[in-house]
N, C-alpha and C positions, 0 to 999 in steps of 0.2 A: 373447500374455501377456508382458508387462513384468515382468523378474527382477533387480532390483537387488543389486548385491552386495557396494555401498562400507557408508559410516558416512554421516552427514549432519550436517555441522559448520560451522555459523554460513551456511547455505543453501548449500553446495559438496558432493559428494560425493565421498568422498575415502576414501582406502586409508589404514589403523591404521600408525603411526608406526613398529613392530615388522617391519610388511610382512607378517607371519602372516597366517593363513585359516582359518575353519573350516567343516565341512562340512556342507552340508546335503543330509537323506537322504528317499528319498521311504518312509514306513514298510509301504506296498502291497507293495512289493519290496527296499526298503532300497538302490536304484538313487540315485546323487549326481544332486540338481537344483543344483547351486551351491555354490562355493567364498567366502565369503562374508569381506570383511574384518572382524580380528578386530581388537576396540578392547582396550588396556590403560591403566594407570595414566597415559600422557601424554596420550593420545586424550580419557580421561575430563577431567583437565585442560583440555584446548583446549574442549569443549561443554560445562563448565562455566562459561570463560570467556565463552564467548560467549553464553550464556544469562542470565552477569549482566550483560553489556555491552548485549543485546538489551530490558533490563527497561525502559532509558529510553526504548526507542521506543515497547512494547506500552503503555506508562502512557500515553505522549500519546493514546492513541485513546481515543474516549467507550466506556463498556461497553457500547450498542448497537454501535459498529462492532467491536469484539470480536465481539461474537453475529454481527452479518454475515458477516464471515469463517466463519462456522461453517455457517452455514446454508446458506453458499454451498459448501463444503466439504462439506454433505450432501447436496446437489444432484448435486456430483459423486460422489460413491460411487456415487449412485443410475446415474449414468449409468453407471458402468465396474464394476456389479454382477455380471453374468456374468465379469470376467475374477476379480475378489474372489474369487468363488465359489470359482473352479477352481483359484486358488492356494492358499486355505486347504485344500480337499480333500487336494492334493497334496503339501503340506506340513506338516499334520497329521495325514490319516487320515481325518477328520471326512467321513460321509458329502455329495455333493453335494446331496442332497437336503434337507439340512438346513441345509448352508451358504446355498443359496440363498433359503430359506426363512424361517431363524432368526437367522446370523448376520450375513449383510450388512445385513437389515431392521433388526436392531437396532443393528448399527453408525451406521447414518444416523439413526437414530429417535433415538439418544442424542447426535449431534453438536447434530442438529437441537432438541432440548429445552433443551440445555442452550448453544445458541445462543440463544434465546428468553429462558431464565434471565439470560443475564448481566446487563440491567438493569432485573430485576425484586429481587435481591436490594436489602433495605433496612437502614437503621441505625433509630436507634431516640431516643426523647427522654424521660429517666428523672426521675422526681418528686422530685425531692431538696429543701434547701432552700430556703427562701423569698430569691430576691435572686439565687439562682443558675440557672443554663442548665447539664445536662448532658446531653450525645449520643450516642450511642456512635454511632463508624464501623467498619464492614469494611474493610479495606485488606489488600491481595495478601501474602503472604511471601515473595515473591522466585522464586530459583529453585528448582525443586522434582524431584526426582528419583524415577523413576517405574522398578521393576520388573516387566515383566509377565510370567507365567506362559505353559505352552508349551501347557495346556487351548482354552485359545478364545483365542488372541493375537490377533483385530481385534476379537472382542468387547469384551475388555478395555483393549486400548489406546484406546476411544474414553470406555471409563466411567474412566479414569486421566485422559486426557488434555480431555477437553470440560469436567471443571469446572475444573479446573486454567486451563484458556484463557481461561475464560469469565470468572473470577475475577479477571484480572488477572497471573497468574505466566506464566515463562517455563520450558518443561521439559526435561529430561534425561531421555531414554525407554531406558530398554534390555531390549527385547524378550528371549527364554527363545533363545539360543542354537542349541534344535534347531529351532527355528518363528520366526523372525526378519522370514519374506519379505512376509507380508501389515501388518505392522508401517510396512517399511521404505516399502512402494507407497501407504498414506497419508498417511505424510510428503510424499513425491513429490507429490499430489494436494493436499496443504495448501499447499505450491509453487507450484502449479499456480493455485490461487484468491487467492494473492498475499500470503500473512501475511509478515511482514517475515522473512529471515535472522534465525537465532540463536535466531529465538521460541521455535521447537523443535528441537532437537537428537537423532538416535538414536545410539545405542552399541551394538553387537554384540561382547559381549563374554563371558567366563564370571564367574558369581557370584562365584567366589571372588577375583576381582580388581579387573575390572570392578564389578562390582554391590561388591564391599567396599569401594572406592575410593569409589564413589559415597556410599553411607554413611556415611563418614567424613570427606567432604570440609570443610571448615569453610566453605565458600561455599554451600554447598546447608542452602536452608532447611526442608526437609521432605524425608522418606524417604518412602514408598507403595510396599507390598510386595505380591503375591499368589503365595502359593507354601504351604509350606510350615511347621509349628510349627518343627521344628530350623531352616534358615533361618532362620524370625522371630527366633529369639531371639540367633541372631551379628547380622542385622540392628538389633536392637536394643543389643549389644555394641557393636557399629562404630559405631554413632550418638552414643555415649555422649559422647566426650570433645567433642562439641562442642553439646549439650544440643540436637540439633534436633527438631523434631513429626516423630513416627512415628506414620505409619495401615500395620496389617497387617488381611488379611482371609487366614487361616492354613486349618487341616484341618479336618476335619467328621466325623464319625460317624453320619449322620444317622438319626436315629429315627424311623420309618413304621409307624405301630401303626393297627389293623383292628381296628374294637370288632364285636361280635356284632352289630348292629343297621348294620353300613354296610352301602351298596351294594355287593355285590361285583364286578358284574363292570365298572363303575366305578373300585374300589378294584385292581382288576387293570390294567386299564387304565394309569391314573394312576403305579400303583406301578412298573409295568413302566417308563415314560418316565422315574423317578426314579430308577431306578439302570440303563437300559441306554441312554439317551440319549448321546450321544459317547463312547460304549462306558465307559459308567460313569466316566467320569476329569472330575468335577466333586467341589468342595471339599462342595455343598450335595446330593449324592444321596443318595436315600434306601436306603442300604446297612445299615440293621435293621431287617428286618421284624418285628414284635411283635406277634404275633396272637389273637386270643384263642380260647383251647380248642375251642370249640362251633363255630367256622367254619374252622378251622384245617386241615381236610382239604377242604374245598368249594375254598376260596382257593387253597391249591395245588395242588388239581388244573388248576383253569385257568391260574392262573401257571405255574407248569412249563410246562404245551401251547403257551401264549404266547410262553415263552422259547425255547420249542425252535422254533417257526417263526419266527422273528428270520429275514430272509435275511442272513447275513454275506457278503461278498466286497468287488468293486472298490469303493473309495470312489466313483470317475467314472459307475460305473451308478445311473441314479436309483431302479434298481428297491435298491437296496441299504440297508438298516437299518442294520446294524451295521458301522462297517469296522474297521482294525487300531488297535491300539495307536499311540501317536506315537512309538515308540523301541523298538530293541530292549533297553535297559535296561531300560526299565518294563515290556516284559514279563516278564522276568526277575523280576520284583519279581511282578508278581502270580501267574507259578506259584510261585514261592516260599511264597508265601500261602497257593495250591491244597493243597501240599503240609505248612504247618505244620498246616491245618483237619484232614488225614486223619492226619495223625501223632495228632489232639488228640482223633481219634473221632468229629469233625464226618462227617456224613451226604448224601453227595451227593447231588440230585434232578437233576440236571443238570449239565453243562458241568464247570468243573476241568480241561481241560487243550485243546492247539492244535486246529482245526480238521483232517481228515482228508484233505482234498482237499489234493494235492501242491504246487499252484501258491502256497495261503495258507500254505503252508508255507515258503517264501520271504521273506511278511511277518512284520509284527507282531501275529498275531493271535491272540487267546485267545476262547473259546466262551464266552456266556452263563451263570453258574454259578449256581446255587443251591443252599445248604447249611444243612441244620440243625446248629445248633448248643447246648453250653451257654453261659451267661451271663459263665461264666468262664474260658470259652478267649477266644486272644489273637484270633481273626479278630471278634468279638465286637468289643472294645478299641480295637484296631489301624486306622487307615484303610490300607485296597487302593489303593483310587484305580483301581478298573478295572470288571469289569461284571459283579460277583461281590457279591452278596448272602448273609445271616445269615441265620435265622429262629428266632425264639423263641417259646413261648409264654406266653400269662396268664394267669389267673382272673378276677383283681376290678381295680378300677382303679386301686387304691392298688398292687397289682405291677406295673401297667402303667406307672405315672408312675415308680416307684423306677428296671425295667428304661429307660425313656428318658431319663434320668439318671444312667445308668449308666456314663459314658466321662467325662474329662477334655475331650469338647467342646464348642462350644455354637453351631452355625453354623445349617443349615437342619434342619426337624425335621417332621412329615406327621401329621394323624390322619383316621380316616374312620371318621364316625358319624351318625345324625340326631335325636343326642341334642342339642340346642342349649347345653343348659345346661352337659351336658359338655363338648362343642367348647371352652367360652369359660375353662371352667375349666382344661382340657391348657393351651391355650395360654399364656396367661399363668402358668401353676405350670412349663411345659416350660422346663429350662436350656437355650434358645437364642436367637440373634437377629432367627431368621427361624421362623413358624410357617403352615403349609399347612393348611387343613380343607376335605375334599371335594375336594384338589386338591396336586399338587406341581410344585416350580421354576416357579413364576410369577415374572418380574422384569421392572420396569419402571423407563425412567430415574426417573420420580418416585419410587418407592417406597423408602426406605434400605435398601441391604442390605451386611451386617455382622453378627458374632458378638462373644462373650464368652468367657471363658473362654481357654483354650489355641486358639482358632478367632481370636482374634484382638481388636483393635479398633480403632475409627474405623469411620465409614460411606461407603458409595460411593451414587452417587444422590440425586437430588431436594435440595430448600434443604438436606441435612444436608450432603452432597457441599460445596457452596459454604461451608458453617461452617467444615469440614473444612481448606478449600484459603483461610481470609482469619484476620486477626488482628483482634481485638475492640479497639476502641482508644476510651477512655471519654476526653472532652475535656470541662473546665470553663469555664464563662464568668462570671464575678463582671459580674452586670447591674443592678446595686443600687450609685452611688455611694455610698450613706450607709455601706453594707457596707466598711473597708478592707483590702484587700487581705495585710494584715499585720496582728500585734497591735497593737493603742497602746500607745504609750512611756508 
């Protein structure tokens, strides 16, 4: 397994200006996998410059030879997928058996799409008047600085950085500080299939320097954040004084409402993968159940039984579901949570606090939890961000829509019915950006996915992604002599 541990600055690997280091931990046993160099405000600097310096080479190539590099760069992932694998396990928590399954698949799946994309996006030729020619082209914005999240960091590095490549820009990547390593190895492997120096740049850095520098820089033409609402909004701060495009895809609350007429043990199913899949620490899990009265004891009796057989342990055992948390901080944060829910009355059915066996006792790990709650306690409100569930219930479907509208957000959101007419009505009335029927956390490079509200906006994925990463540029042609170009005297 290849463990990098510089920066990657105009194709060099190189140690942060400061000489600083930060640590990377494995969250299994909180055991150091790597001392990692840390970038600061001059480091950001230097991969800035060389990502604007980088722009006049990436321009010369046709947007198919863009997509090549990409494709060939998906080729490779595929090849070096078992060691993918077992870096992100190890460096996340993230069971193997999902790494190998879910996120390296979709790592290449998304290079590879959006390699395909680059020269299929189009401009466009608008009816205006008679004598004139108007066009509109897409054209790249430059360079583009990319934050990603410490949840699925090769997942998301590949849905930041493939339209962004494909598009024409040159990026500035800098990966989530405690998950850095799967980030860094396909940089390495974009190396490797020969994209020119500079094109891509990483920075290992901490937010509030790093990532604020980045932000603020006045060379960098676009921000692209996935994290957090507080973040978003200094990101947003930092951005300001030099008026750059900011895309955030921010927090989630997500709403998973069970009408009387769904399938239940479907609906069990589904709902279980929606909030204990990477031990719940997705923006889009379905961490509010909303159930309605009449199946409200059928539903959790098998959800509970379902949750309590989760196997939790080693991420590295395939037989393994559930594994730790990625930090001992965020643990921290989600018993925190455990603990406001029984302060506030919330009713345990499950989990609420660390596993019992001594060895997970070492990690990061917190138990599958499910809890009822009222509508107006803060776990309700609040995102966890871990693999602890609400549950409320409803009557009629006008409480059901009020309670899934009930939070400041508006990202992925679930219903299960085989009501049709209902389905089509939740969906489009649901405050969100993403709606699930009969099914949750489906994503696909084509499909946009993005929220509203405090969850964020801009879209990642499919031609929205490419709108996202080019500037709309409307060109006139006066093709009419008799027409002159100026008023007459």
């Amino acid at each position: 397994m290849k463990i990098i541990d510089k920066l990657l600055i105009n194709g060099e690997w190189v140690d942060g200006e400061a000489g600083t280091t930060i640590d990377v931990l494995n969250p299994y046993d909180n055991s150091l996998i790597a001392k990692v160099a840390e970038a600061k405000e001059a480091d950001v600097d230097k991969a800035v410059a060389a990502a604007k310096a980088a722009m006049t080479v990436w321009k010369s190539f046709s947007a198919s030879e863009r997509g090549h590099f990409l494709l060939k760069l998906a080729d490779k992932i595929e090849e070096n997928a078992e060691e993918l694998a077992q870096l992100e396990t190890m460096d996340t928590g993230h069971p193997i058996r999902d790494t190998r399954n879910l996120d390296v698949q979709r790592t290449a799946y998304c290079f590879r799409y959006f390699g395909g994309m680059a020269d299929k996006l189009e401009g466009s030729v608008i009816p205006v008047d008679s004598g004139f020619l108007n066009y509109m082209d897409r054209q790249p914005i430059g360079v583009v600085g990319q934050i990603v999240p410490w949840n699925f960091p090769l997942m998301f590095t590949s849905w930041k950085m493939a339209p962004a490549l494909a598009a024409g820009n040159t990026v500035v990547i800098k990966p989530a500080e405690l998950t850095p390593l799967s980030t860094l190895r396909i940089a390495d492997l974009m190396m490797e299939v020969g994209i020119p120096a500079g094109v891509v740049n990483v920075i290992v850095g901490r937010g509030s320097i790093a990532g604020q520098h980045l932000a603020e820089h006045e060379d960098v033409g676009k921000i692209c954040f996935t994290g957090s609402t507080a973040v978003g909004e200094k990101i947003i701060q930092a951005s300001a004084k030099t008026i750059k495009k900011v895309q955030l895809e921010l927090g989630g609350k997500g709403a998973n409402i069970i009408f009387e007429d769904a399938n239940i043990p479907a609906a069990v199913g589904g709902s279980a993968f929606a909030i204990f899949h990477n031990q719940g620490q997705a923006c889009i899990a379905g961490s509010r159940l909303i159930i309605h009265e009449n199946v409200v004891d059928e539903f959790l009796e098998k959800f509970t039984a379902l949750a309590k057989s989760i196997k939790v342990g080693d991420p590295t055992d395939p037989a393994t579901e559930m594994g730790p948390l990625t930090s001992q901080m965020h643990l921290d944060r989600v018993l925190e949570y455990c603990k406001i829910a029984k302060e506030q009355g919330g009713e345990f059915l499950t989990g609420g606090h660390q596993p019992d066996d001594e060895t997970l006792k070492k990690g990061c790990f917190v138990m599958p939890t499910i809890v009822k709650c009222k509508s107006t306690d803060r776990v309700f409100h609040e995102e966890v961000f871990g693999p602890f569930v609400v549950v409320t219930t409803f009557k009629t479907d006008e409480e059901a829509m009020e309670l899934a509208n009930a939070t400041e957000y508006g990202l992925g959101s679930g219903l299960w019915t085989s009501n049709i007419s209902r389905a089509h009505k939740f969906a489009r009335e649901i405050h969100a950006g993403m709606v699930w029927i009969n099914c949750y956390k489906r994503v696909n490079p084509a499909s946009p996915f993005g929220g509203v509200g405090r969850s964020g906006y801009g879209r990642e994925m499919g031609f929205e992604a490419m709108r996202e990463y080019t500037v709309a540029k409307s060109i006139w042609v006066n093709i009419d002599a008799k027409i002159p170009p100026f008023y007459p005297r």
